[in-house]
N, C-alpha and C positions, 0 to 999 in steps of 0.2 A: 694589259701587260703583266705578263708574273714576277713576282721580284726575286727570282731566283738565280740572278746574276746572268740569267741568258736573254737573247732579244728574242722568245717565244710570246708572240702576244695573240690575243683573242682574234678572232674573224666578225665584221659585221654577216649579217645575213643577206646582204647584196654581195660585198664580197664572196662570200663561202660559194652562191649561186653562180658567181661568176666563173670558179676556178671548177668547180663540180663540172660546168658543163663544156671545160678545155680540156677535159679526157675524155677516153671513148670506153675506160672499163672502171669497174669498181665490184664493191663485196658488200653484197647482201648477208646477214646476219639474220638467222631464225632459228626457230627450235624443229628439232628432231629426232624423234625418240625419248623426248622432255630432256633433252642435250644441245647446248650451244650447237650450230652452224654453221659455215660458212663457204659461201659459194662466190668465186669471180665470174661476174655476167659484163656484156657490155650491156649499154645504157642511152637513154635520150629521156630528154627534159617533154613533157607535152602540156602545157593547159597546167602549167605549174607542179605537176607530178611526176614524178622518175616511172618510166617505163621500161620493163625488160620483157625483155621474147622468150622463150622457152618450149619446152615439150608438155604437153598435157596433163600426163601424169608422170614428171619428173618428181625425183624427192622436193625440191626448189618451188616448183607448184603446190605440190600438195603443202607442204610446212609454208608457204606462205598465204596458201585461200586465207584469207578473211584475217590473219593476225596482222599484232603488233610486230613488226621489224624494223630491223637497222639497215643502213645503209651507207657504208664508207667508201669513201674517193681522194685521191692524193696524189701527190708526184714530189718524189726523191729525189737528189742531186746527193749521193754518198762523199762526195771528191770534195764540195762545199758543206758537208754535213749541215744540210740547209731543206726547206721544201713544207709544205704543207700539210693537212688533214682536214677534210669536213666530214661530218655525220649526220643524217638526217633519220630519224625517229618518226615511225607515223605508221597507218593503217595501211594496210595492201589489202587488194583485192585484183579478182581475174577479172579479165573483160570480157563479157558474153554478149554485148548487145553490138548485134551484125555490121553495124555502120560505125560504131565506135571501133570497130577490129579491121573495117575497112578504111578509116580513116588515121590509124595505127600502123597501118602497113604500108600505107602513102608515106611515110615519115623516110621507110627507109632504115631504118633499124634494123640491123643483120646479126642472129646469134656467132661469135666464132665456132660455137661445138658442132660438130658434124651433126647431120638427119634433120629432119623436120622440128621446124621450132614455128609453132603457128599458134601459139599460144600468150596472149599477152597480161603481164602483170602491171599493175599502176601502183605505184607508193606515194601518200599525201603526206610530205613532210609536216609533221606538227611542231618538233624541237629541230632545229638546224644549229648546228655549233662547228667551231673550228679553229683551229691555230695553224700559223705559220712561226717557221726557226728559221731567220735568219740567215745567210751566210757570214761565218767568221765570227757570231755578235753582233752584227751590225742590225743597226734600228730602224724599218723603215715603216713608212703609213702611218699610219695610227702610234705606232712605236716609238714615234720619233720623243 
């Protein structure tokens, strides 16, 4: 809890996992053109790793083969100025092994962006962090 007069407190990492995987999009964070990033993909949990779909050689693919990126997921309530945030930090990589991309696509994971997206990334969160604000102030979970 921060003592900054608001009910903003930390997230456990079962929590943060929990709330990451009750949305269906979120924002990868990478470098491109040795320039911050950022892209909204949707997303599924697999085998403990964030998986996104994509095109082969999208900017999104290319600035993520093999780097360090971020990965941010949330849900707002403006009207209770209340709602979440987690981040997850970790290695990506693409998936090339046949049965790993076949059993990737059994999941059901659908890009929104139009054309072919047959291309799958994996992100292994190493740092997970997160806070949730309250509505109104008010304290709850861990808060209390």
């Amino acid at each position: 809890m921060y003592s900054d007069g608001s009910a903003l407190r930390e997230l456990s990492k079962d929590e943060c996992l929990t709330l990451m995987a009750s949305v269906l999009v979120g924002r990868v964070i990478y470098t491109r053109r040795a320039l911050p990033a950022v892209d909204l993909v949707s997303f599924a949990f697999h085998d403990g790793d964030i998986v996104i779909r994509t095109d082969c050689g999208g900017k999104l693919a290319v600035g993520a083969r093999g780097a360090v990126v971020a990965f941010e997921a949330d849900r707002l309530d403006p009207a209770d100025q209340a709602g979440w945030s987690v981040t997850a930090i970790g290695p990506s990589r693409e998936v090339t092994d046949p049965a790993e991309v076949a059993r990737l696509q059994a999941i059901g994971l659908r890009s929104w962006a139009p054309g072919a997206r047959d291309h799958f990334i994996r992100i292994s969160p190493v740092i997970l962090t997160g806070r949730h604000l309250c509505p109104g102030g008010a304290q709850t979970g861990a808060g209390r």
